[in-house]
MARTORTOR-502615 format. One record per residue (C-alpha): x, y negated, z negated; residue in three letters. Coordinates in pm, whole numbers, padded with zeros to 5 digits, always signed. Each point is the difference from the previous one (the first is absolute). Layout:
XYZALA
...
This chain:
-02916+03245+02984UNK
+00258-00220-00245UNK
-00124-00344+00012UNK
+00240-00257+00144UNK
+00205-00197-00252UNK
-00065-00413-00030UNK
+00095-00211+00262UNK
+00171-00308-00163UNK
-00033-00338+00215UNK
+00370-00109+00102UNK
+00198-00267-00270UNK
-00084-00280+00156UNK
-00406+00085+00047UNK
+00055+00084-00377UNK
+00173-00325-00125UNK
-00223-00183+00219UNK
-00339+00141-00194UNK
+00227-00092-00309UNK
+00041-00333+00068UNK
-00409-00069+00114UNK
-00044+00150-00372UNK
+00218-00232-00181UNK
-00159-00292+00220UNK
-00353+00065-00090UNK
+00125-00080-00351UNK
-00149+00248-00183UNK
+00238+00292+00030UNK
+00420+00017-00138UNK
+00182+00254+00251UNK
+00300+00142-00168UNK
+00263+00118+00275UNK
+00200+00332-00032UNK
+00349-00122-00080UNK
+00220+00134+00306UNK
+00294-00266+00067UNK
+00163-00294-00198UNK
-00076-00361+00144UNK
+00318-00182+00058UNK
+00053-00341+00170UNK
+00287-00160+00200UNK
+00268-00176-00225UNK
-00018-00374-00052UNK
+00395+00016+00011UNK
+00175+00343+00073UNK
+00277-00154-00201UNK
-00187+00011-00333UNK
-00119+00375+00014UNK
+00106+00181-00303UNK
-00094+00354-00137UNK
-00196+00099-00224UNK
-00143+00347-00134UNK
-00319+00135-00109UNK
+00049+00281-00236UNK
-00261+00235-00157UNK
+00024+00326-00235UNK
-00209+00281-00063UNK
+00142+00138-00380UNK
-00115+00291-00257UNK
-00095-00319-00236UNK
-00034-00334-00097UNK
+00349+00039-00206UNK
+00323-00116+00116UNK
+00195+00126-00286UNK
-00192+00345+00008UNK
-00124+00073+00337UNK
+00119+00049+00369UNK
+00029-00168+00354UNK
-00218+00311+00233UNK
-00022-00207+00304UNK
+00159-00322+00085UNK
-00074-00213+00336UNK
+00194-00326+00117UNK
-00095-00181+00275UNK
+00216-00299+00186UNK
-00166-00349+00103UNK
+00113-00258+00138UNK
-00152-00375-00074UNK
+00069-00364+00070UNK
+00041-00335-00208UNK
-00362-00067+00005UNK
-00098+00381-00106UNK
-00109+00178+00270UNK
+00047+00356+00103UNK
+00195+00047+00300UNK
+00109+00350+00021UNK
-00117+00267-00201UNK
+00319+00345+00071UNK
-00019+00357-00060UNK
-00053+00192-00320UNK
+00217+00133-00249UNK
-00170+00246-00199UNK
+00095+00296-00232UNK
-00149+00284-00172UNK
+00152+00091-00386UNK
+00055+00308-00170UNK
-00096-00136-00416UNK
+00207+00192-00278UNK
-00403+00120-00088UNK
-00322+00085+00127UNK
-00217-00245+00193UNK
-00327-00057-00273UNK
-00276+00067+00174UNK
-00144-00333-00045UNK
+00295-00146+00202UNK
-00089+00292+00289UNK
-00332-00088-00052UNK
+00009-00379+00088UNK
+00329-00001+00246UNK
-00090+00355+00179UNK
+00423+00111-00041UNK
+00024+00326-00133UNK
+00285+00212-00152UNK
+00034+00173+00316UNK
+00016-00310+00206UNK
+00333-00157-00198UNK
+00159+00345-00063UNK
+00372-00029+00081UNK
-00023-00376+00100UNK
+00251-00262-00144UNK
+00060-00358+00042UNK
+00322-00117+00062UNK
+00051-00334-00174UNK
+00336-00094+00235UNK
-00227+00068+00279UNK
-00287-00231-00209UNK
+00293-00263-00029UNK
+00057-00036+00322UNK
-00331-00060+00145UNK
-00076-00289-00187UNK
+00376-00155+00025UNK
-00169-00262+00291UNK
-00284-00066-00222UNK
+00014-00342-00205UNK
-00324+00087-00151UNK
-00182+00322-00120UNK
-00392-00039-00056UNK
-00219+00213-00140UNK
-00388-00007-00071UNK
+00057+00052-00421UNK
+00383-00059-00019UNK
-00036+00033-00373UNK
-00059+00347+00060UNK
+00176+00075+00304UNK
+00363-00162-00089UNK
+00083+00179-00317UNK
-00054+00329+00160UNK
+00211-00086+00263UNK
+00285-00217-00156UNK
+00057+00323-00230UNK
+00023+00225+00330UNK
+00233-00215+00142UNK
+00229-00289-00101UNK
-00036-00210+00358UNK
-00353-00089-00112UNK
+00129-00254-00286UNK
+00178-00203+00281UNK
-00284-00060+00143UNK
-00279-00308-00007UNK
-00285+00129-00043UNK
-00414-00125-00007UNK
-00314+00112-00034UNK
-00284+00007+00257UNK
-00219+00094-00315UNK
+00068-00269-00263UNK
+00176-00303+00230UNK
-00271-00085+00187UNK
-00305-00170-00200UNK
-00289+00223+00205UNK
-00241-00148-00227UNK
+00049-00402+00070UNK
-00027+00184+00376UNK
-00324+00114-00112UNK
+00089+00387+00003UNK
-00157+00192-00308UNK
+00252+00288-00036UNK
+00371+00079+00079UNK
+00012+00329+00029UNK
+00146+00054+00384UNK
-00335+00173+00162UNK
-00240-00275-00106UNK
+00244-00231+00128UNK
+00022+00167+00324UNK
-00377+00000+00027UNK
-00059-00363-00056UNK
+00293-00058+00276UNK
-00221+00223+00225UNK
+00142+00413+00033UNK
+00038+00253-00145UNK
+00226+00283-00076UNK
+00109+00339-00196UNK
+00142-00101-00289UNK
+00235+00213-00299UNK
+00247+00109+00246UNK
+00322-00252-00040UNK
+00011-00046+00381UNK
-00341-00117+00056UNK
+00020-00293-00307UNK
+00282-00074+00147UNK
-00159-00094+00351UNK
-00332-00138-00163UNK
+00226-00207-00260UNK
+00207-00178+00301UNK
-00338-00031+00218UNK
-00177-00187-00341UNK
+00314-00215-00028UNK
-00044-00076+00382UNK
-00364-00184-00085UNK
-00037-00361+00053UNK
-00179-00126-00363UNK
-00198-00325-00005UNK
+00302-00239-00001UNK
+00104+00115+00329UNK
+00282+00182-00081UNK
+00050+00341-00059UNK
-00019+00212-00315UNK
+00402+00065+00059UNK
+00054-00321-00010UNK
-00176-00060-00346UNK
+00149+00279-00148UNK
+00382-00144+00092UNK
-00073-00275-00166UNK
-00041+00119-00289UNK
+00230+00258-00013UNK
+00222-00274+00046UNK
-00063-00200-00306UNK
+00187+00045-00367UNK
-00159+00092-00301UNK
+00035+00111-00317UNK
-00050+00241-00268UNK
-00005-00037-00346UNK
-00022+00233-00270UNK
-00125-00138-00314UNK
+00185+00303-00166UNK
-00137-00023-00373UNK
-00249-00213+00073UNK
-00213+00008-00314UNK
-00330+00287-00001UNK
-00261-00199-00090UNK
+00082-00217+00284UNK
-00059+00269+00249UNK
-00341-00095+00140UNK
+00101-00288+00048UNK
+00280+00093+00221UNK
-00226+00242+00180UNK
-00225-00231+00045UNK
+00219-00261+00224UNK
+00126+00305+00207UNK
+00261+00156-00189UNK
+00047+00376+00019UNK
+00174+00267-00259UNK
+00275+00180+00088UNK
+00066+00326-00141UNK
+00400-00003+00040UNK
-00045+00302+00213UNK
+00237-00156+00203UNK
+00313-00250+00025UNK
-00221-00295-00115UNK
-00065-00092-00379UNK
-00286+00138-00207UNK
-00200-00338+00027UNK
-00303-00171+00101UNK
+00121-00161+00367UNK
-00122-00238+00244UNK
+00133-00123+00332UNK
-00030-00367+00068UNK
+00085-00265+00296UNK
+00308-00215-00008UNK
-00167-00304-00026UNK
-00199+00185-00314UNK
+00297+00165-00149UNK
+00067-00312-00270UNK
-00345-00051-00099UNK
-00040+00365-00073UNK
+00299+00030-00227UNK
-00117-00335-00162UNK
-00348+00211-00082UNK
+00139+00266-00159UNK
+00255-00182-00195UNK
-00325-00201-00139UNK
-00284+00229+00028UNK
+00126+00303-00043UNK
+00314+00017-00234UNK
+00040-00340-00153UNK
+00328-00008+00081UNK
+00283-00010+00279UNK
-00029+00396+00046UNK
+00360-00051+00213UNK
-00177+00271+00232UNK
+00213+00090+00305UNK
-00237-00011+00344UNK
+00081+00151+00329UNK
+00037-00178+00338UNK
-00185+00236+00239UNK
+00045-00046+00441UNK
-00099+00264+00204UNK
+00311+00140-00040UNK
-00110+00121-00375UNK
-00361-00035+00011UNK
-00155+00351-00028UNK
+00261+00180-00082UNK
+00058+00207-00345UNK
+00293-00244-00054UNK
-00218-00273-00134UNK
């Protein structure tokens, strides 16, 4: 005779043991992510739209490699940063001009087979995120050059990072990377399909950090500020380590921006950094030619 199959106690029995667990203090439950947390508005009136946006592609490669899956997701939030409504999915499958490598299959689970014959339509793209004043993404320096080449309605677009503008660290998180974040906010979920980052990444921004307000709220914040980006185009070589050393990085020229050493710096920081490397660094006025970055820019291959 087949055995019965296990009897699982009801939710509530179940979140119930959970929460004895996590009193006892010795245990961490981690929750199975199955609904975003959203709050009433402080003021209706100051709702505004935003997006979360993932993409699954054949690379790492902009300029060389492919959208294969792209998922958008509207929110809506208030002026103090809180999730209040969390809509309905957009996502697409996409046909690339090549074959998937099998490393991409490997990690994301989409076949050949599975995007055969799909397309995207970028009007149809367009128009989904016309509402939106912002577009987030968890790694927008990866996500927003794929997508600003597939369609033009992107570069209108503010845009932040979930990723790089909030400071997990000072909040006392050791990684960024979205499922560690979503275990140290409590659940868990299956990640490398665009649709599910895009659930966990507006759930994470939904957490309240130490200061009381929400990790949303941090990262508008800082999306909001200007900075700047200088190029200290023929900087001198032997000067490189020190450039590297206070946080400069080389770019290649691969794309728009000059073949330089680069750093991006604060408003309030901009002068004295010019004033460094016209002393330190070149021993002269270098006339260099810096780049006001909002979230309008920041991210983008246009920089």
């Amino acid at each position: 005779m087949n055995a019965l199959p296990p009897q699982h106690p009801p939710f509530d029995a179940l979140e119930a043991m959970a929460r004895q667990l996590e009193a006892s203090g010795r245990y961490k439950i981690l929750r199975q992510f199955e609904r975003n947390t959203v709050v009433a508005p402080t003021n209706a009136a100051t709702l505004r739209w935003g997006i979360y946006l993932d993409t699954e592609t054949t690379g790492l490669s902009a300029q060389k490699d492919e959208i294969i899956e792209l998922a958008m997701i509207p929110f809506q939030y208030d002026e103090i940063g809180q999730i209040c409504f969390v809509g309905q999915p957009w996502v697409r499958l996409r046909q690339p001009s090549k074959p998937i490598p099998p490393e991409i299959t490997q990690v994301t689970g989409i076949t050949d087979a599975m995007v055969a014959g799909h397309v995207i339509d970028p009007a149809e793209v367009a128009a989904f995120i016309g509402p939106a004043v912002i577009v987030v993404a968890h790694n927008a320096a990866f996500d927003r050059p794929f997508v600003e080449r597939f369609c033009e309605s992107f570069k209108l677009k503010s845009w932040a990072c979930s990723m790089r503008e909030v400071d997990w660290a000072a909040f006392g998180f050791e990684g960024t990377k979205l499922k560690y974040l979503a275990a140290e906010a409590g659940f868990f979920f299956a990640g490398h399909r665009a649709e599910n980052d895009c659930y966990a990444g507006i759930e994470i921004l939904s957490h309240t950090l130490p200061t009381g307000q929400t990790a949303l709220r941090h990262m508008l914040e800082t999306a909001r500020t200007t900075t700047w980006r200088i190029a200290a185009v023929n900087a001198p070589f032997h000067h490189k380590e020190a450039l590297k050393a206070r946080g400069y990085r080389w770019n290649d020229g691969e794309n728009l921006a000059p073949k330089a050493w680069w750093i991006d710096v604060a408003e309030d920081a901009y002068h004295a950094e010019m004033i460094y490397l016209a002393q330190e660094i070149y021993g002269y006025d270098p006339q260099l030619s810096p780049r006001r970055i909002t979230a309008f820019e920041r991210f983008s291959e246009r920089i």
